[in-house]
N, C-alpha and C positions, 0 to 999 in steps of 0.2 A: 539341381546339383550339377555342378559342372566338373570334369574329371580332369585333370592339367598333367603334363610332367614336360616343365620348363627345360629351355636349354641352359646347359652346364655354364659358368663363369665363363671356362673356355673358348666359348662360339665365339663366333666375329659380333662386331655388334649391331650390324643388318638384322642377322636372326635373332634377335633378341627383340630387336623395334618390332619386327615384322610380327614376333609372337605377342606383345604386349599389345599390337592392334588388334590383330584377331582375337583377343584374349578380352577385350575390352568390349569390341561390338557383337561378341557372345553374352558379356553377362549385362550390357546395355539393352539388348532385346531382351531379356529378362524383363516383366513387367515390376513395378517398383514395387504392387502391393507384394510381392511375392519373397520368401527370403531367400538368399542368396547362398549356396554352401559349393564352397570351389576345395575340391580334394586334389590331391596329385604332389607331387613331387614340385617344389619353387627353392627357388635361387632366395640368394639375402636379399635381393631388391625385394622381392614380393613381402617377403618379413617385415621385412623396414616398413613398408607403406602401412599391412596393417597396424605398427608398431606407431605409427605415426597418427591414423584412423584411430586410436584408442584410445591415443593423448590428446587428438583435438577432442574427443565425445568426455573426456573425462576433462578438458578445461572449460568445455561450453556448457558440461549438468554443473560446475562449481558457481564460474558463471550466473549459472540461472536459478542456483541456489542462493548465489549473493544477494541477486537482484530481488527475490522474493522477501527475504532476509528485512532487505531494504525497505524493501514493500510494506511490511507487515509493520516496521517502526512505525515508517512513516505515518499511516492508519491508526496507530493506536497512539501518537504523538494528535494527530487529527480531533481521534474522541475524545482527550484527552482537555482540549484546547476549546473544543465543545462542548464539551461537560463544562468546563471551568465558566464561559460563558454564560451558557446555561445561570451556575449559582452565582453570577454577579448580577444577571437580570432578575435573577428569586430576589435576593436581598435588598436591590435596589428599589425593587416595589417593596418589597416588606419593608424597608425602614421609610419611605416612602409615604405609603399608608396607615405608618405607625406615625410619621409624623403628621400626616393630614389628621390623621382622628387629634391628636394631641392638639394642636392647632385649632382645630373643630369644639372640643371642649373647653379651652380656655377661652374662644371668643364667647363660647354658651357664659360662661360664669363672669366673663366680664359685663355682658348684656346684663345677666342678674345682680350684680351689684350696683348697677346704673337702676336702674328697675328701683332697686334699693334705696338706691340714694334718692330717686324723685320720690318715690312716695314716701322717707322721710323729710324732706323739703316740703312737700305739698303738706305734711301732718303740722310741722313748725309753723306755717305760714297760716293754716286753722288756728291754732293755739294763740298767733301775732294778731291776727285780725278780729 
């Protein structure tokens, strides 16, 4: 905790720089893990910056809300894209494989009616001779 009580508007603006240094490599030797609570009496300048400190943190969580936001589309745009893949490779074998067996079957039964047809020819050709 550091205790402050800023020079007035009214000072020159020497004492003003002079306090914002020493003000600065006080709470700079502060270690970062540590929080930081500055009490005492401050000028508008000291307001402003943290007023300005709380609009950058509140654009940069928006920010980093968006980007997750984005993030997450993205991802599930992704599965999305994979998944669909995925069922055009299922179906492409299954209809695939349905046409092989279909293909597979009609060559069997054309074999058997070849089958058919000689050993009706061979029977004709007993009966001729």
């Amino acid at each position: 905790m550091v205790n402050i009580h800023a020079p007035t508007e009214e000072k020159e603006k020497v004492v003003k720089d002079e306090f914002d240094e020493n003000l600065e490599i006080v709470t700079n030797n502060i270690p970062r893990s540590h929080v930081k609570i500055v009490l005492g009496r401050r000028h508008p300048r000291y307001e402003m910056k943290e007023l300005q400190r709380e609009d950058i943190l509140r654009r940069c969580r928006e920010d980093i809300r968006k980007r997750l936001e984005e993030c997450a589309v993205e991802r599930q745009e992704d599965e999305i894209e994979r998944k669909d893949a995925e069922m055009e490779t299922y179906l492409e074998d299954f209809l695939n494989e349905g046409a092989t067996n279909d293909q597979q079957q009609m060559e069997e039964e054309a074999e058997k009616e070849c089958r058919m047809d000689e050993d009706i020819y061979r029977r004709k050709q007993k009966y001729i001779n």
